[in-house]
Structure formats: C-alpha cells, structure tokens
N, C-alpha and C positions, 0 to 999 in steps of 0.2 A: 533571442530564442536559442535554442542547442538542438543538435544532430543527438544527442543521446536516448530518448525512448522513441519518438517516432520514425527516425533514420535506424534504431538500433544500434548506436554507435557509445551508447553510456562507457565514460572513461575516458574517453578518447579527447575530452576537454574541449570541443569546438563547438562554437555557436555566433552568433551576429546580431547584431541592435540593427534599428531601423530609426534612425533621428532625425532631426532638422539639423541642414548644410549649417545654421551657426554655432552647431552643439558637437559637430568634427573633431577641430582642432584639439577642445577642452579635453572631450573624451579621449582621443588618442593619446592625450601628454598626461592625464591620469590612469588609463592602462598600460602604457609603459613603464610607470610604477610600481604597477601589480604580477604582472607575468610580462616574458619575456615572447614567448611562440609559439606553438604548438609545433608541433614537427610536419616538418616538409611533406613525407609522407601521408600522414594525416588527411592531411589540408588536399593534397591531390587525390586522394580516396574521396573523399565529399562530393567534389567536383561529381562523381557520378550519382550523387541523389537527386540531381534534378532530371536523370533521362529516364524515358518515358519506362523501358523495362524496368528500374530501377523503384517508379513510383509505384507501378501493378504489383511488383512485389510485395511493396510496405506495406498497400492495400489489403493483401492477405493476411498480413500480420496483426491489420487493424481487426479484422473479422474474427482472427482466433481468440486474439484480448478478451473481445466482448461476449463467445463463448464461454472462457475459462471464467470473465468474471461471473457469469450466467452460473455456472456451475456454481460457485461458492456461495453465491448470493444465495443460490434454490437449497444448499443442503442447509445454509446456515437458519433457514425460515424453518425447517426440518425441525430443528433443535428448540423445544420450548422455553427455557429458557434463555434463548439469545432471538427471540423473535419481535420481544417487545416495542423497538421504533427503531425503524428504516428512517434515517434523516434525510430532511430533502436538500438540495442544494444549498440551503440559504441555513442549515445547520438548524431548522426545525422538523419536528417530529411528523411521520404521517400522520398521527390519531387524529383524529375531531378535537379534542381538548388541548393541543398544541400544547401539553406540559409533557417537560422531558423530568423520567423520575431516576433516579440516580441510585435507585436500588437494582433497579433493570437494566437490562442490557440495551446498548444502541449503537447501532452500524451506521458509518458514517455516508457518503452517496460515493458509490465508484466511480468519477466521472474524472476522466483529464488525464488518468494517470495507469499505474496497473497495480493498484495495491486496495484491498478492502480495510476501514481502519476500524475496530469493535472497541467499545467501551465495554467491557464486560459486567459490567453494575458494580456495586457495594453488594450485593446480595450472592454475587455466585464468585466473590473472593474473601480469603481472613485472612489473617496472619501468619506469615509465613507462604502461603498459597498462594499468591499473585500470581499476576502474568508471568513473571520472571522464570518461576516456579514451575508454571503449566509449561510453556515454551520447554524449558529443560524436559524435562517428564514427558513431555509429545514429542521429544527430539529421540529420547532415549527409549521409550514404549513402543513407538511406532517408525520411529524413522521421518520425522515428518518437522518443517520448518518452520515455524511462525514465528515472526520478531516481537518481543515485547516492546511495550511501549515509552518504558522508559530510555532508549534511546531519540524520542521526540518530543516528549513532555518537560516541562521545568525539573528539574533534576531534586527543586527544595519540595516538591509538591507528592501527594500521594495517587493521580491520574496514573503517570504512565506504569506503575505495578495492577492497571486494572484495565489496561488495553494492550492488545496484541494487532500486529498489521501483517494480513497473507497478500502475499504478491500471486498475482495470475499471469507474470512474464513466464512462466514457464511451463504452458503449453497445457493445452485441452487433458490429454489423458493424465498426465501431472497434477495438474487440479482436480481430477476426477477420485485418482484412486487418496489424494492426500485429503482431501473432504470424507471419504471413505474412512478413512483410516480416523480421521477426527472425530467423526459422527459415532464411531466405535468407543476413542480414546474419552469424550466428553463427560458420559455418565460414570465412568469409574472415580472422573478425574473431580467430577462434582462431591461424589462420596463424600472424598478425602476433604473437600472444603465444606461442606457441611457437619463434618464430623469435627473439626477445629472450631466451630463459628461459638 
C-alpha cells in the first residue's frame, strides 16, 4: 500500500507490503535493486499518519472525495449524451440488457480512487475531435482540466482519444464550478463533432 491518496502524500514515494516472514529476506534483496530510500524526512513525516488527529483529519478528506465525486457524477447524468451506462464495479453496464454499446457513452464506477474515467462513445467523437482535442479546447475555452485518455490506454489502439479522466482531488467548489463550466463547454463542443462526423 502507499501514503499517497489516502494519507495525501502522492510523490512523496512511500508505502509498505504486508507478507509472510518467508517472503522478507527475498523481497528486501529485490528492492534494494530497485530504489535505494526514500528520504529521512519522508519517512518521519509518515510516522504521524497513524495518530489519532492525524486520522480525523484524512477522514474529512475522505467526505469531500465523495462529495466532489457526487458532483460530477450528478452534472455528468445532466448531459444526455454522456448519460447512457454508469458501469458497475465489475465493468458492466446499469441497463437491464447488460450490453455496453460503443457508440454511447459510458462512465466507468468512481470507487477507490479520485478520478471519474468516461468513454465518450464513437458517437460523440470524429476525426480529428477526440478527447485529446476536447481536453485542449476545455482547457483553452474555459479554463478547465480533464486528462485524455490516451495517456492510459494502449498507445496502438483508438480507446484513449475517446476517453477523458476528471480528477475530484480538488475540492468540492473546484468540482463544482469546472462541471459548470463543462456542462457549458459540452454542446458547443458537440457541434464541432458532429459537424466533422
């Protein structure tokens, strides 16, 4: 596990295995392989995620996550089409007909983490228009961040120019007014992709 989203400490490179006493040794002489230490400092900063002020805190942090992600999830249901299937956990679709259709849009479950991840369909991207596309153009129109997809997807494949991932680590009213600004940005931005299609 790692101190970086639920401690807040992303970067900061520290985390710990939990194994069995005969799997020690091996592990230790294969990560001294790998990296050398995290720093001193670091490592005594940590030391205070396990005290009790320290937990109440993260706890709040936990509460806002699950706001901010509340927020995008509700404006994103807003937008018809990006409404088509909310996947469940197990990466199938809400409907009754358990078929995911690939022209539609489909959001993947925000659970675990602080990021929504959207398949935007084959229908509400062309050529040229992708995520990549929109991303820029909602950066540059509104001020507003969403990462495309192709930085997660197979790099030989056509998925990540047609998914975008919004992070909710930064904070209820951040979420609020960048859904805002999105739910604005959206139908202009459809136009332009249906005017290419």
């Amino acid at each position: 596990n790692s101190f970086s989203k639920y401690y807040s400490m992303s970067g900061w490179r520290l985390g710990w295995i939990v194994i069995p006493p005969a799997l020690i040794a091996p592990i230790n002489s294969l990560q001294q392989n790998m990296f050398i230490n995290a720093p001193t400092i670091s490592q005594t900063a940590a030391l205070q995620c396990w005290e009790d002020d320290t937990i109440a805190e993260l706890e709040t942090h936990v509460t806002k996550y699950a706001t901010s992600r509340t927020v995008i999830l509700d404006a994103l249901r807003q937008i018809p089409e990006l409404t088509c299937s909310f996947l469940t956990g197990e990466g199938k679709p809400t409907e009754t007909d358990g078929v995911v259709d690939e022209r539609k849009a489909n959001i993947a479950p925000a659970d675990g983490g602080f990021y929504v991840y959207i398949d935007l369909g084959t229908s509400n991207v062309s050529e040229g228009y992708g995520s990549v596309a929109m991303c820029r153009a909602l950066l540059e129109d509104e001020g507003v961040a969403f990462t495309p997809g192709v930085d997660f997807e197979d790099p030989t494949g056509v998925l990540g120019d047609r998914r975008v991932r919004i992070s909710y680590a930064g904070g209820i009213d951040t979420a609020t007014e960048a859904m805002e600004r999105f739910t604005a940005f959206w139908p202009k931005w459809l136009a332009k992709v249906r005017a290419n299609q």
